[in-house]
C-alpha positions as CSV (number, residue, x, y, z in Angstrom):
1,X,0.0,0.0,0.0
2,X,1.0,3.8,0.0
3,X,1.5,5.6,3.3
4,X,3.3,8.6,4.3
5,X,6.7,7.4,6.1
6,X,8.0,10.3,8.7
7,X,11.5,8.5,8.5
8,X,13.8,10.8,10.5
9,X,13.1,14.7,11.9
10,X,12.5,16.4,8.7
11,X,12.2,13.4,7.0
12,X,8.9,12.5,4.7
13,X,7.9,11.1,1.8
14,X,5.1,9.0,0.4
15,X,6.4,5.1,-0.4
16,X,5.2,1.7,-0.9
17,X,5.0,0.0,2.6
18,X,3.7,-3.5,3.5
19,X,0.0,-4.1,4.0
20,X,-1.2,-3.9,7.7
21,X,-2.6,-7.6,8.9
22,X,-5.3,-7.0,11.8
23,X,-4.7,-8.8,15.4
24,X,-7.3,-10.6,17.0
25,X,-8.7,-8.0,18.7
26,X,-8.1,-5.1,15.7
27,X,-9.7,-4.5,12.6
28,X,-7.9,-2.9,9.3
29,X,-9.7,0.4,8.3
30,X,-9.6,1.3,4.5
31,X,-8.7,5.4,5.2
32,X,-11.5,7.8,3.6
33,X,-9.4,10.6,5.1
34,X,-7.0,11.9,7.6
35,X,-6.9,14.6,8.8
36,X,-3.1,16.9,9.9
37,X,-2.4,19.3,13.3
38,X,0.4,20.7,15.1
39,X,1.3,17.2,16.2
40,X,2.2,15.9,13.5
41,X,5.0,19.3,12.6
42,X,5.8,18.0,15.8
43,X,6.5,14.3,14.8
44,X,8.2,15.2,12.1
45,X,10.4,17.9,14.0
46,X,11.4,15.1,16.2
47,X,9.6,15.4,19.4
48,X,8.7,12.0,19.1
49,X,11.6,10.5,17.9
50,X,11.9,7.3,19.4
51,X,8.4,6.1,17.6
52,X,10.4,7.3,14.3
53,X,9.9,6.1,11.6
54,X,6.5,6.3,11.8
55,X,3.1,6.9,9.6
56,X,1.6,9.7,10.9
57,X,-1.9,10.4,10.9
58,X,-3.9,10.3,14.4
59,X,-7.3,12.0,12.4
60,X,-9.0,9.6,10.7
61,X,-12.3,7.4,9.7
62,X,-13.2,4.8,6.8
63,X,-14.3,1.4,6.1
64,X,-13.7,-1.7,7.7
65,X,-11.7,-3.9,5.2
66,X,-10.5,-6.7,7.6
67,X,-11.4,-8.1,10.8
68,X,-9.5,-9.9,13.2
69,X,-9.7,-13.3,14.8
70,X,-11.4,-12.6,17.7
71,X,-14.1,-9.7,16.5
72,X,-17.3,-11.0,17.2
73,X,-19.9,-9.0,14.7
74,X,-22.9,-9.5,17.1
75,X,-21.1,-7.8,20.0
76,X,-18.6,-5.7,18.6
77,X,-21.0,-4.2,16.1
78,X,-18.1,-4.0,13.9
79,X,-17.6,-6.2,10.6
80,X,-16.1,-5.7,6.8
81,X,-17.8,-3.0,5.4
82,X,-18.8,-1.3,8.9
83,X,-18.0,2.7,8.5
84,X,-15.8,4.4,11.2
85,X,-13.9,7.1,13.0
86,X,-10.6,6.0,14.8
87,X,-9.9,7.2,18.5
88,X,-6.0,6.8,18.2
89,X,-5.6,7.0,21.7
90,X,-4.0,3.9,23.3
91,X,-3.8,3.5,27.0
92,X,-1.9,0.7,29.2
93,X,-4.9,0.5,31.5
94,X,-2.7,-0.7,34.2
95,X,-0.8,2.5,35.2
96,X,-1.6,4.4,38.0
97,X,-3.4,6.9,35.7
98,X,-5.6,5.1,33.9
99,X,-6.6,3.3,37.1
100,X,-8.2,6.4,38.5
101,X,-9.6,6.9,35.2
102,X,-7.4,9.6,33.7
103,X,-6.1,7.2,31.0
104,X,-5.0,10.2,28.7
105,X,-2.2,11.3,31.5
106,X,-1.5,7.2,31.2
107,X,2.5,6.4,31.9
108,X,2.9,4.4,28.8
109,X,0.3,6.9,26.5
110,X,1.0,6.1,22.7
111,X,-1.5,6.6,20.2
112,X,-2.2,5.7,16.5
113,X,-0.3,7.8,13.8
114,X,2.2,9.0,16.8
115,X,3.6,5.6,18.3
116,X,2.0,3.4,16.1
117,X,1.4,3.3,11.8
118,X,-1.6,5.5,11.3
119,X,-4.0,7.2,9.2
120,X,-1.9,8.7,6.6
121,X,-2.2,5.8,4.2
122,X,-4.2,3.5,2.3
123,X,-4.8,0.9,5.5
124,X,-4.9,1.2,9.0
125,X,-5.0,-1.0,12.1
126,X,-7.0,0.0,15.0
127,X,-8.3,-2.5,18.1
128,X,-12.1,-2.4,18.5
129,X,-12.7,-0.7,21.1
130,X,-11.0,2.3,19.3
131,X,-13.6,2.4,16.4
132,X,-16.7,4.2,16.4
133,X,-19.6,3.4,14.2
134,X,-21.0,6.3,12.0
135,X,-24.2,6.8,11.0
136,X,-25.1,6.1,7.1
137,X,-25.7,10.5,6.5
138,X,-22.1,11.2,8.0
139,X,-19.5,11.6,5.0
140,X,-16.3,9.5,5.6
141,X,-14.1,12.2,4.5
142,X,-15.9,15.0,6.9
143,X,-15.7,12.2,9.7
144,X,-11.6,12.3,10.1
145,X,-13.0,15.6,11.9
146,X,-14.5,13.8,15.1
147,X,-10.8,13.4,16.4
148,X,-10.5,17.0,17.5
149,X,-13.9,17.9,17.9
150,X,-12.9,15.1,21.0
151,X,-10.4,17.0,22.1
152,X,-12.4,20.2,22.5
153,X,-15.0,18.0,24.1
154,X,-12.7,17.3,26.8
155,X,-11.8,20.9,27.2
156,X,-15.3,21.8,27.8
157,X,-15.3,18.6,30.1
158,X,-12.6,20.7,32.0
159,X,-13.8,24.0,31.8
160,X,-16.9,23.3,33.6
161,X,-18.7,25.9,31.6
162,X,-21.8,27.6,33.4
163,X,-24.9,29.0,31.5
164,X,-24.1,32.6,30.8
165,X,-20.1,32.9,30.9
166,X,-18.7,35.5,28.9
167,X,-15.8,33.2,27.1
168,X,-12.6,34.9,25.5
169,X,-10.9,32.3,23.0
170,X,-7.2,32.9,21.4
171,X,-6.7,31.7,17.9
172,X,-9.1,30.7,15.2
173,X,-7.6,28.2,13.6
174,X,-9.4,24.8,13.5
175,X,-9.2,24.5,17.3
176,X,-10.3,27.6,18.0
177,X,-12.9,27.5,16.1
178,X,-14.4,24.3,17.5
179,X,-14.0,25.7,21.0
180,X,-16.2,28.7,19.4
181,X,-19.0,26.0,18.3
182,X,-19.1,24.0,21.7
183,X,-19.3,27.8,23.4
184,X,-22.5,28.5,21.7
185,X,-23.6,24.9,22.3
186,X,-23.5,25.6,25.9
187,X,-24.9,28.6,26.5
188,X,-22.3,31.2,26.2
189,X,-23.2,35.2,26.9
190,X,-20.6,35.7,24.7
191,X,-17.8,34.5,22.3
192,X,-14.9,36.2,21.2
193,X,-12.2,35.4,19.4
194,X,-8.4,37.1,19.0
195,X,-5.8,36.4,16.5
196,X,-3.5,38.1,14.3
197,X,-4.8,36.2,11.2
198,X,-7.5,38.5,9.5
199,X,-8.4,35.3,7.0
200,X,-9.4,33.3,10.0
201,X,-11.0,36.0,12.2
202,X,-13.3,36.4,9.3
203,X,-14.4,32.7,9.9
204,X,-15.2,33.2,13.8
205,X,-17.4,36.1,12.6
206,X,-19.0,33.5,9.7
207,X,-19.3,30.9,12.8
208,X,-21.2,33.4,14.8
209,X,-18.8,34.8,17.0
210,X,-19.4,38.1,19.5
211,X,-16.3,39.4,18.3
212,X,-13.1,39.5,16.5
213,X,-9.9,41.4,17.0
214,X,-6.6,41.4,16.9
215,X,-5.7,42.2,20.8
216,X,-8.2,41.2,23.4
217,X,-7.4,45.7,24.1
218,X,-9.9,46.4,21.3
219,X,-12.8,44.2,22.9
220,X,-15.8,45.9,25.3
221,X,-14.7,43.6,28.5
222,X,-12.9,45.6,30.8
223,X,-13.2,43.3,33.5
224,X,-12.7,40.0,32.1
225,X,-13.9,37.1,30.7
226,X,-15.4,33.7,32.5
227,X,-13.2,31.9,30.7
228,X,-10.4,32.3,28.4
229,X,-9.1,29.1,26.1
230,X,-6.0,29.5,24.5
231,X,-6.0,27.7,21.4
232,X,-2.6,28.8,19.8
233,X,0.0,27.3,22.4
234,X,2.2,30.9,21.7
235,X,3.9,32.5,24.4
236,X,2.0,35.7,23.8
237,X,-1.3,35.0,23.8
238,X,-0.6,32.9,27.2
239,X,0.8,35.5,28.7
240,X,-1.7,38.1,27.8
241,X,-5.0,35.1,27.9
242,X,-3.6,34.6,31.9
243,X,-4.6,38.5,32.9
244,X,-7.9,38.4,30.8
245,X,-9.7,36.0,33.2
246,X,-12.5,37.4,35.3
247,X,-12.6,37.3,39.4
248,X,-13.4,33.6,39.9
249,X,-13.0,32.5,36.0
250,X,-11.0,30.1,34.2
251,X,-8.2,29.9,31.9
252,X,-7.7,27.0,30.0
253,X,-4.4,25.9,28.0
254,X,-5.3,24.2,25.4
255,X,-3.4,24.8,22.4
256,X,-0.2,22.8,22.1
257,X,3.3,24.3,23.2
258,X,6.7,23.7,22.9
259,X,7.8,22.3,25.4
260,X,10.2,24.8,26.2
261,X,7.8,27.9,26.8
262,X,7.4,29.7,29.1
263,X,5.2,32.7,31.3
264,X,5.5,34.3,33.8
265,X,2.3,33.9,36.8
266,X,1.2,36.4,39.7
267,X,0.7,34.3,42.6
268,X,-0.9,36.8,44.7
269,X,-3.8,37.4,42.1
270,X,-4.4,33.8,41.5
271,X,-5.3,33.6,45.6
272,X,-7.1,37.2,45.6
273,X,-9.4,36.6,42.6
274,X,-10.1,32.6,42.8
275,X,-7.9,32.3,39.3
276,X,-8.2,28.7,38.1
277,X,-5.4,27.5,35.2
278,X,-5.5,24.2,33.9
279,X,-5.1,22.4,30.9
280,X,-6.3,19.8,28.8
281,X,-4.8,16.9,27.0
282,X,-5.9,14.5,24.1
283,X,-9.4,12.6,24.3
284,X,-10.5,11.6,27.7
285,X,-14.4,9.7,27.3
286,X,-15.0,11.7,24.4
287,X,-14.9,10.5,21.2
288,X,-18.2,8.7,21.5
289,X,-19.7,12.2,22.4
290,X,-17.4,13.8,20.0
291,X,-19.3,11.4,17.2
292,X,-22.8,12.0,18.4
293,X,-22.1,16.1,18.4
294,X,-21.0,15.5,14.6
295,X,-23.4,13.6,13.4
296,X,-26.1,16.0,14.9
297,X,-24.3,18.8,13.1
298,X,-22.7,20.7,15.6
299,X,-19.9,21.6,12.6
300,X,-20.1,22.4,9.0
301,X,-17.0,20.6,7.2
302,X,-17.4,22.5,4.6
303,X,-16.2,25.4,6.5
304,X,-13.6,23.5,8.5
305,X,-11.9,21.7,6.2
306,X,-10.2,24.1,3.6
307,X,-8.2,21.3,1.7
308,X,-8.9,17.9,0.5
309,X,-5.3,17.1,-0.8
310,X,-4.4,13.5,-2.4
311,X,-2.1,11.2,0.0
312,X,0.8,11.8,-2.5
313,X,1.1,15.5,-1.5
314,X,1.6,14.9,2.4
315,X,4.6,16.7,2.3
316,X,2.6,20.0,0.6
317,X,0.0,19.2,3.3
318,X,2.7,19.5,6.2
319,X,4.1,23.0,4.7
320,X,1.0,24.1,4.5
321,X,0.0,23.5,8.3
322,X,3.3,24.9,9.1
323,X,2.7,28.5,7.3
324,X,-0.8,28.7,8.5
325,X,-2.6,28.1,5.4
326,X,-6.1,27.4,5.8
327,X,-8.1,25.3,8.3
328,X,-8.6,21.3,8.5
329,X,-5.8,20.2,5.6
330,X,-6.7,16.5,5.0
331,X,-5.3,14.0,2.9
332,X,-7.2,11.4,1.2
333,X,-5.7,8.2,-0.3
C-alpha cells in the first residue's frame, strides 16, 4: 500500500509500505481521510523521535476492510464494510493513571499515527474498542474531523462551563474555532475570538462569534472574561489570555506548546481573585460524544476543512500547516 513514512526529523515522503494484517482484537480500516495538526509538525520535528519512523496520521475514519480473529460481529458491532472514526488514543490501563480513570495522562500513552502506523495511508489497524460506528448521513471524509472535535469536548469537560459565561478564545484556527461552536452549544453570553490572522478571524465572525480582533485591548470587557481558552499554544497569547480572566473564571491551555515555553504567573492574584489554570490533554471519554455532536451537526465541514489534498502531497500538506494556510488540511488516499 502507500502511506506517508516520517523517516527521520524532517524526513517525509510517500512510499510503498507493507500491508497492515489486523490482530485478533483489531480490525484494518480502509482510510476515507486523515486529517493533519500541530502534532504531526511536531512528529516530524522530532519530538517523538523514538516512535520514528513512523506513519503519521492520528485523524481519521473509513471502512472496515478486515477483521481480526477474535471480533465478534454480534457484539462488537463492527464487521467488513462497517463505516468508522478511529480514536487513536491507546492507553496501558494498568498504570496508575488510567486506574483512577485519567487514561489520557497514562504512563505508557501512545496513540495511533504518533507511536503506532496511522492514518496517513491507504490501511490502517485499529483495536475495537478504538472504532466508532457512523451513521449512514455522515460523509467518511468529513468524519476524520471527530478526532478533535474530542479533544475540545474534553476541554469543555474541563472547563466546567456555566450558562451565561462571557468566554474569551485565542486563535481561530481549526481548534479555536471548535472551542467557538461547543461555546455556543453551551450557553455562552458571549464569544470572542483574538488572532492576528484577519483570513481566520473572518471565519469566527462567519461561525457566529461576539467578536473579533486582533488584541483582546480592542474588545468591550474591561473586567474579564469567565473563561479564556488558549487555542494557539504561543507564548504571547498565554501570557496576555492569563490577565484576561475574570474574578473567579478560568483559563484554559489548550493549544499545544513547545515544550520549552514559558510565562510568567502572579501568585498573589491567583489567591485574591479565585484564578483557576488548567489544561487539557488528548481525548478523555469523548470521542463517542465527539461522534454524536458531529453527526447532529454541531460543525459544517465545509467550513472546517479548507483542503482535501491527495495522499501523494503529504509533504505539501505539512508545509501548509506549518505557514498557516487554511483550516482542516486532510489528505485522502
Amino acid at each position: 500500500m502507500r502511506a506517508a513514512v516520517i523517516s527521520s526529523p524532517g524526513v517525509v515522503e510517500v512510499s510503498a509500505v507493507a500491508d497492515p494484517a489486523p490482530g485478533p482484537r483489531e480490525v484494518v480500516v480502509a482510510v476515507s481521510a486523515c486529517g493533519l495538526c500541530g502534532t504531526d509538525l511536531h512528529i516530524l520535528e522530532g519530538e517523538f523521535a523514538p516512535s520514528l519512523p513512523v506513519v503519521p496520521g492520528h485523524e481519521f475514519a473509513g471502512v472496515v476492510a478486515a477483521v481480526g480473529s477474535a471480533v465478534d460481529e454480534a457484539v462488537d458491532k463492527l464487521a467488513v464494510g462497517t463505516r468508522v472514526a478511529v480514536d487513536p488514543s491507546l492507553y496501558c490501563h494498568e498504570c496508575h493513571y488510567c486506574r483512577i480513570g485519567h487514561n489520557n495522562l497514562c504512563e505508557r500513552w501512545a496513540a495511533i499515527g504518533v507511536s503506532t502506523a496511522g492514518g496517513a495511508a491507504e490501511y490502517a489497524v485499529a483495536p475495537v474498542a478504538n472504532c466508532v460506528p457512523l451513521p449512514e448521513h455522515v460523509r467518511l471524509e468529513d468524519a476524520a474531523l471527530i478526532e478533535p472535535l474530542a479533544c475540545a469536548v474534553r476541554g469543555y469537560d474541563v472547563l466546567n462551563s456555566q450558562l451565561g459565561s462571557h468566554v474569551l478564545i485565542y486563535g481561530s484556527g481549526t481548534m479555536g474555532l471548535m472551542m467557538l461552536q461547543l461555546a455556543k452549544r453551551t450557553g455562552a453570553a458571549s464569544a470572542d475570538v483574538v488572532d492576528l490572522n484577519p483570513e481566520r478571524l473572518a471565519t469566527a465572525k462567519l461561525l457566529g462569534c461576539t467578536a473579533t480582533s486582533a488584541s483582546a485591548d480592542e474588545l468591550d470587557r474591561p473586567n474579564g472574561w469567565e473563561l479564556v481558552v488558549d487555542a494557539t499554544g504561543n507564548e504571547a497569547a498565554i501570557q496576555d489570555g492569563i490577565g484576561r480572566v475574570r474574578p473567579g473564571g478560568t483559563f484554559l491551555q489548550f493549544g499545544v506548546s513547545s515544550s520549552a515555553a514559558r510565562v510568567t504567573i502572579e501568585p498573589y492574584r491567583i489567591y485574591n481573585k479565585e484564578i483557576t489554570i488548567t489544561g487539557s490533554m488528548a481525548v478523555l471519554h469523548s470521542f463517542e460524544r465527539a461522534a454524536e455532536l458531529f453527526a447532529a451537526g454541531v460543525l459544517d465541514p465545509e467550513v472546517f476543512i479548507s483542503h482535501r489534498l491527495p495522499l501523494e502531497q503529504y509533504g505539501d500538506a505539512l508545509e501548509m500547516l506549518r505557514t498557516g494556510k487554511g483550516r482542516k488540511i486532510q489528505v485522502q488516499p
